[in-house]
N, C-alpha and C positions, 0 to 999 in steps of 0.2 A: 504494500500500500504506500501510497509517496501523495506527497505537495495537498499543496491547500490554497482555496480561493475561494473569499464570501463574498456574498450581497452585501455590499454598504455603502460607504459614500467617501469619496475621496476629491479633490478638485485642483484645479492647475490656473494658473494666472498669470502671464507674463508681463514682466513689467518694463516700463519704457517703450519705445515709440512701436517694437517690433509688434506686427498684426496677427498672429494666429487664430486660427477655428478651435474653438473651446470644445475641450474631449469630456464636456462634464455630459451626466447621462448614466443608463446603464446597458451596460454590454457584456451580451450573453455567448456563451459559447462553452467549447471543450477544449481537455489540455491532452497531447499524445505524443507520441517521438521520444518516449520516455527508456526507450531501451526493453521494455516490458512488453511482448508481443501479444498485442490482442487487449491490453490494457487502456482504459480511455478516463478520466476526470470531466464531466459536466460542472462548470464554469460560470460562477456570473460574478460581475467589477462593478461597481457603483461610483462615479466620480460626482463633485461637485466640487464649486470655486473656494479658494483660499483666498487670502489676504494680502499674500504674499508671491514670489517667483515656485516657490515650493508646491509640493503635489501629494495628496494623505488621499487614504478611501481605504475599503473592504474587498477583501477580496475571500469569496466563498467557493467550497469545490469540496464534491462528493464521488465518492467510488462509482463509478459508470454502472450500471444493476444492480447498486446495493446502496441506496440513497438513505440507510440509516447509519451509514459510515459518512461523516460528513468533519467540515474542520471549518471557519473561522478565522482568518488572519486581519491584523492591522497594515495598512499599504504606506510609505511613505517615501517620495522620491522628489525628480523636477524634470519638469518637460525639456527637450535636446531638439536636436533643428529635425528630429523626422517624427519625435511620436515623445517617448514619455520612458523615464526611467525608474522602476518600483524596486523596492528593498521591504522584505519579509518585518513586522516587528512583533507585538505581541499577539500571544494566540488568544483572540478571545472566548472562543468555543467551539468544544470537540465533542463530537456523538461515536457511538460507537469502539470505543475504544479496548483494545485490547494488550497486555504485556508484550506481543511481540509483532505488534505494526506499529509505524510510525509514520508523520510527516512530514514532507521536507521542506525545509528555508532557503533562504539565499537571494536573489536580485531577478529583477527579470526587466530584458528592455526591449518596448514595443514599437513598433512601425504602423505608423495610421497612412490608412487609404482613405482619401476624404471620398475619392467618386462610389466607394464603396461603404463607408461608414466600419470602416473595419481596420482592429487591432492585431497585430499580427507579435506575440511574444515570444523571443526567447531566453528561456530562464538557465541558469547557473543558480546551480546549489551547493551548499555545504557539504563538506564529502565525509556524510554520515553513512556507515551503510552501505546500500544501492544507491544514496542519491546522488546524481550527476546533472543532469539535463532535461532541459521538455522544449515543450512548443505549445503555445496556445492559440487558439483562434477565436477573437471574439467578432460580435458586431452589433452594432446599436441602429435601432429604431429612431428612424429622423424622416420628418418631411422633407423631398425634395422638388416639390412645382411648388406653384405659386397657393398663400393663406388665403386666397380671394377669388371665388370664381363667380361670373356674373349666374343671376338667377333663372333658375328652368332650361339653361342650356345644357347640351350634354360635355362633362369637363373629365380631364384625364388627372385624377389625386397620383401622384407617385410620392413613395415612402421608399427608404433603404432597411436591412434586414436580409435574413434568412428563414426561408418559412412563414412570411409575415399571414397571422389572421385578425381579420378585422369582424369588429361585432360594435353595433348597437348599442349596448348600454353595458355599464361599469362591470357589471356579473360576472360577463360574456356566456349571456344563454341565448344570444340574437344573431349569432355570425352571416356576415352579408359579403364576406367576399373572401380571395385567398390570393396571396402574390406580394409584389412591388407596386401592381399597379390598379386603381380602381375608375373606371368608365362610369360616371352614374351623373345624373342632373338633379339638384339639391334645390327647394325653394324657400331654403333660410338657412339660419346658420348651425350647423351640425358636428357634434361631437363624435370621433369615433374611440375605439379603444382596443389597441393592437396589441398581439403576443409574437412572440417569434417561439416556433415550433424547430428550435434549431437546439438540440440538446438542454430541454426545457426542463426546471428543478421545482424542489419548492418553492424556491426563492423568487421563480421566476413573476417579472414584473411585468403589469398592465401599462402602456404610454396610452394618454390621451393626445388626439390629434385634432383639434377645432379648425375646422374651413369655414370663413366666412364668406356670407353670400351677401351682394350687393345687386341692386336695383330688385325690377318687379319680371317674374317672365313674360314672356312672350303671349301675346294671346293666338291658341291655335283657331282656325279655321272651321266651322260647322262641319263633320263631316256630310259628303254625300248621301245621300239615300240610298240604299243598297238592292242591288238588281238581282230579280231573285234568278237561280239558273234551275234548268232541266233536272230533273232529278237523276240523278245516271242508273240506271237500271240493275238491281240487285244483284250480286254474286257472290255464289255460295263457295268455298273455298274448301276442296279437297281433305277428308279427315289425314292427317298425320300418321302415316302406320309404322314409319321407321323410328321412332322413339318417342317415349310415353313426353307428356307436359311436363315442363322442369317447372322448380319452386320459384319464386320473384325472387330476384335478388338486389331488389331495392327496399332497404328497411332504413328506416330513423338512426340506426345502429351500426358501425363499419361492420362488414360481409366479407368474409376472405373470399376471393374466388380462386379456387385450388386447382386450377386445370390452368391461368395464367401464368404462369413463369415464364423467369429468362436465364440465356444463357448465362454463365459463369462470368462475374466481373463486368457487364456488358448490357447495357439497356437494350437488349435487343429480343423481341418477344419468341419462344419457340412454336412450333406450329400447330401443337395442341392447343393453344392457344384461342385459335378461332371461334369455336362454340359458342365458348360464355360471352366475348365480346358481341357475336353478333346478336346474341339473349337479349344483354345490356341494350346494346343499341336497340332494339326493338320494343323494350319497355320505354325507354325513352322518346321512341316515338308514338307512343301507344300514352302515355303522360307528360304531354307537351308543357305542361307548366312544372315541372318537378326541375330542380337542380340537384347535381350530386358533386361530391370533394371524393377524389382520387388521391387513397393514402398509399404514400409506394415504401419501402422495404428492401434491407436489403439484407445479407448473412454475414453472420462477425465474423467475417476472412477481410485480412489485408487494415487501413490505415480508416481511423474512424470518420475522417476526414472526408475522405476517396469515396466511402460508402456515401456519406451523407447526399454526395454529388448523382452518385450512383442511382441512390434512390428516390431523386429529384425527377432524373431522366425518364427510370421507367414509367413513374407519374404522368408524364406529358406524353410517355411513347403509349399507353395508355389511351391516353387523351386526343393522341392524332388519330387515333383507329375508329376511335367513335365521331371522331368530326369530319371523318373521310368517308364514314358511313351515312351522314348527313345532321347528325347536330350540330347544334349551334355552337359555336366556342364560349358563348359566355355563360353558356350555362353548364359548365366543367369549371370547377376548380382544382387542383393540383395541391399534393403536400406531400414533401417527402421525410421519411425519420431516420434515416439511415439505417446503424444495426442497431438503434436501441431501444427494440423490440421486437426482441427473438420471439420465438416461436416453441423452437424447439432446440436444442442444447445444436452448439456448430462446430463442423459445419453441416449441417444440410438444406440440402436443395430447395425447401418448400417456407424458408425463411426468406429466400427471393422472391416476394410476391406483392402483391397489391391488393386493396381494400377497396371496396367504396361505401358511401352512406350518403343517401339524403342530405341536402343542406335546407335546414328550415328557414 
């Protein structure tokens, strides 16, 4: 068991004329490249402003599948001309503890990507032990288009993140979209309230995002009177004999579908495959107002990182097959969790999969 990073708050401040983007916020992620194979740390950094050139926060991190191993640390450092340099101090609190684990200290310096909103650490540790080295990857939830869009038009919200979900109210029991980016026409001013589904903890936080709407919309146009047509003339459709009625597999609930897999490392679908998608597509033409979120998966082989991407891809490769079939695109959403949530001990095959469910 190695390192440690909490939720908390830490902040940076430069002082004098130089201009930098303030890394206050919190930024979630995972820590791996630990030397430890198949090993991963779920991750969240809390920053907020100081007084001074100096940089303090929290930094929380728990055993990747075993989230009642958890630790606690104090952050204290100063921002450098590319990101931010942090040094371990007091631990404030550790769960799960046992006589012969421990966690490791030492410094850690990050590289921020602004166009990304993302931290990129690497740490040096105290040579307790195993402890040597890691890597972390975080990323924080920020808007990036414009706090203003006029009213009743259709406008493009973009936010940074991994995994971003967005919902309706503080709870999140209303979720209304999934991604970086949200297409919708607002006719006042609106609150949303976003998570990132990117190695998410207890800890992990809700952002409030308020877009404000100016002016009045648009008045539409009365529609037309509508012209009635021919009825088309009934047809009966041949009973089914080469295999009985499959079950729905649209529930409120995510639905494994067990016959979708992919190949090994590879968003690429194999060809049993086809059945249940064309199912899917079919109920969804058959329930033109239904939406559903595409949870993809992937098996704890290789770099926790790599998966996460991994299981992004199958999500959307998913998500082409049914828009190739003819839905709509925006009534898919996409999420991927990487491997952290196996299935079944790894590796195997049937932890490469995807989910779907309903979005309400």
């Amino acid at each position: 068991m190695r390192r440690s990073i909490q939720y908390g708050i830490g902040a940076l401040l430069l002082a004098g004329p130089v201009q930098a983007q303030s890394l206050t916020g919190v930024w979630q992620g995972v820590e791996a490249e630990t030397g430890e194979p198949g090993a991963y740390w779920p991750a969240l950094l809390r920053l907020q402003h100081s007084k001074s050139n100096a940089v303090f926060g929290v930094l929380y991190q728990e055993v990747g599948g075993n989230p009642a191993v958890s630790v606690t640390f104090q952050m204290r450092g100063a921002r450098t001309a590319t990101g931010l340099k942090l040094d371990h101090g007091d631990k404030l609190s550790e769960t799960g503890r046992t006589p012969f684990n421990f966690w490791c200290d030492g410094s850690i310096t990050f590289t921020y990507d602004a166009a990304l909103e993302k931290l990129t650490g690497h740490a040096t540790y105290r040579p307790v032990g195993s402890c040597d080295v890691g890597t972390l990857t975080l990323y924080r939830v920020k808007l990036k288009s414009a706090a203003t869009v006029p009213a009743g038009v259709e406008s493009s919200i973009r936010v940074s993140g991994r995994n971003v979900l967005w919902y309706a109210d503080a709870d999140l029991k209303q979720p209304v979209n999934t991604g970086n980016t949200y297409r919708t026409k607002l006719t006042k001013t609106t609150t949303f309230y976003l998570t990132q589904g990117y190695y998410p903890t207890s800890q992990s936080a809700v952002v409030p995002i308020t877009i404000t709407v100016k002016g009045k919309a648009p008045k539409t146009p009365a529609p037309a009177p509508p012209v009635a047509a021919p009825a088309p003339a009934p047809t009966v459709a041949p009973p089914d004999t080469a295999r009985p009625a499959s079950a729905p597999l649209l529930t409120d609930k995510p639905v494994v579908l067990p016959t979708v897999l992919f190949r090994v490392g590879k968003p690429e679908l194999l060809p049993e495959s086809g059945p249940a998608l064309e199912q899917l597509a079919a109920e969804l033409r058959a329930r033109p107002a239904v939406k559903v979120r595409v949870l993809g998966h992937a098996d704890r082989v290789g770099e926790p990182d790599k998966n996460q991407v991994l299981s992004e891809q199958r999500a959307e490769a998913v998500k082409a097959c049914l828009v190739k079939a003819g839905i709509a695109p925006e009534r898919i959403g996409t999420v991927g969790y990487g491997d952290s949530r196996p299935l079944f001990p790894s590796p195997d095959a049937r932890n490469r999969r995807v989910e779907v469910e309903e979005m309400k």
